[in-house]
N, C-alpha and C positions, 0 to 999 in steps of 0.2 A: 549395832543395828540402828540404823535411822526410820523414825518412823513420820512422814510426810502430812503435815499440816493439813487435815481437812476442812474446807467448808460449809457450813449449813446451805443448807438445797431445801426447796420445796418445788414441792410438781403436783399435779392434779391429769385426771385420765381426760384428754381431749382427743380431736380427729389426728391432733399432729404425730402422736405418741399410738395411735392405735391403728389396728393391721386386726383383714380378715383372715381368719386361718383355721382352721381343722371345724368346720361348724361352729364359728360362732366369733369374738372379738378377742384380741388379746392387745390391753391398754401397759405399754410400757410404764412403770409408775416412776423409777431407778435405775440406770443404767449404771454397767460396771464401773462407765467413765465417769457419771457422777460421787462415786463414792472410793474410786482408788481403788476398785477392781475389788473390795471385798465382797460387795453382795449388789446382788438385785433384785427388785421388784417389778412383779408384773398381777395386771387381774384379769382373768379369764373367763367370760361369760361364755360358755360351750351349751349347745343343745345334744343330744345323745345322734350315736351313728359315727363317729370321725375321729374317736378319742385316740392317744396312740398305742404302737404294740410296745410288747412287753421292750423296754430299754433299759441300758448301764449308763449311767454318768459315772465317770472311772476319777472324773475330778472334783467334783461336785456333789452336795448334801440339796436335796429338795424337804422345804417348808410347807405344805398345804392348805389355809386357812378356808375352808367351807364356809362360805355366808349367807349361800343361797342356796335351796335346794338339797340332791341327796347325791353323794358319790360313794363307788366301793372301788377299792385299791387292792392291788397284788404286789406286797411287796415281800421281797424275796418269797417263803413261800404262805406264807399269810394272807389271809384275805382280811382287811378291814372294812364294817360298812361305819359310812362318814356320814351323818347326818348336818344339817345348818349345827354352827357353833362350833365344830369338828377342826382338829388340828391335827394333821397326819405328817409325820417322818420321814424320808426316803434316805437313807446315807448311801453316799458314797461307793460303788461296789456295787450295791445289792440292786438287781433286778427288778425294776416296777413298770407299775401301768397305771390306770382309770379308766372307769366306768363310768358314765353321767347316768345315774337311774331316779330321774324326776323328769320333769317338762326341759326343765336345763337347770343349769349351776353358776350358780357365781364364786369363782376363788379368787385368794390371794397368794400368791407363790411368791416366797422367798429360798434365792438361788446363790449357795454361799461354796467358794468365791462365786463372784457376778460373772459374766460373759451370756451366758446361755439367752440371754435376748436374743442374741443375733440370731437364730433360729428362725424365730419370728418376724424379724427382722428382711431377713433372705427370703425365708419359702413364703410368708404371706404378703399378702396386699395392702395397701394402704387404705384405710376403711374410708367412705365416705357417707359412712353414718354407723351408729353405736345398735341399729337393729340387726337382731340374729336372721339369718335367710329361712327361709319359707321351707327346704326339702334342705339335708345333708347329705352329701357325696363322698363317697372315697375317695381315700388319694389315689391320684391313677397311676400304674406303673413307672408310665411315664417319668415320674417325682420321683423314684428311688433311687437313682444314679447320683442326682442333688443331693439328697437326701444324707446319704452314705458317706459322698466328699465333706459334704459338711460338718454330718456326724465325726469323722474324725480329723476334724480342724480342732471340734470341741470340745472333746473327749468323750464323747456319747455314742453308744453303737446299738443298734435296731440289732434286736434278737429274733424276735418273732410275734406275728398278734398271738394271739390268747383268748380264748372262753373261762368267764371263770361267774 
C-alpha cells in the first residue's frame, strides 16, 4: 500500500470558505481535498430552530467540539446534553441529530473520511458576512428532493426530524 505524501496546510475561517446555511454560518476550515480525503474540518455557528433531522452517515464518524454555548444530541438512542467544552461522538451507522439549546452555538466538527463539506457547500450560500440572521426558517420542502440526491452522493440519508 502506498501512502501519498501530504503537505502542511493552514486555513483560517474567512468569507471565502464560509456559507450560510441551516440558521446560522458554516466556515470550511479542511476540506477533504486539502488533506487526501481523510478528514475535514468545519465550524458551525448555528442559532436554534433549523438544526437537522435525525440522519446516518453510513460512511463517516462525526467529531463535535462545543465552544460556544449548549447543544443536546440524539445519538442512536441516547440523548447527550453538551455544554461549552463538550466533545460528542457520532460513528458511523448510528443515527444522530442536534439541538442548539442556548441563544446559539459555536462548534467544531471533524468529519472522518472528509467529503461531507460538500453539503454545505451545495445546499448553502456563500456568506457575505460572519453575522447569524435575525429569525430562522425551515427548510422548505422544496430542499428535500436536493437534499436526498445529494444525501446519497455522500452516504448520508435523512430519516426523520425528531423531538427529543
Amino acid at each position: 500500500m502506498t501512502i501519498a505524501q501530504m503537505a502542511p496546510v493552514i486555513t483560517r475561517k474567512s468569507l471565502e470558505n464560509t456559507y450560510q446555511y441551516g440558521g446560522g454560518t458554516i466556515s470550511v476550515l479542511l476540506s477533504a481535498a486539502e488533506t487526501g480525503g481523510q478528514f475535514s474540518v468545519w465550524e458551525s455557528v448555528q442559532k436554534p430552530g433549523n438544526e437537522p433531522p435525525l440522519h446516518v452517515h453510513y460512511t463517516a464518524d462525526e467529531t463535535f467540539f462545543v465552544m460556544e454555548g449548549r447543544m443536546r444530541f440524539m445519538v442512536g438512542e441516547e440523548v447527550l446534553e453538551a455544554p461549552e467544552g463538550s466533545v460528542v461522538f457520532a460513528p458511523r451507522g448510528i443515527p444522530h441529530t442536534f439541538k442548539i439549546k442556548s441563544e446559539y452555538a459555536r462548534a467544531i466538527t471533524v468529519c472522518t473520511p472528509g467529503g461531507f463539506e460538500e453539503w454545505f457547500r451545495t445546499l448553502g450560500t456563500p456568506a457575505s458576512s460572519f453575522d447569524l440572521p435575525e429569525s430562522v426558517e425551515p427548510f422548505s420542502p422544496a430542499d428535500l428532493p436536493r437534499m436526498i440526491e445529494l444525501g446519497r452522493k455522500l452516504g448520508t440519508e435523512t430519516i426523520r426530524p425528531v423531538e427529543f
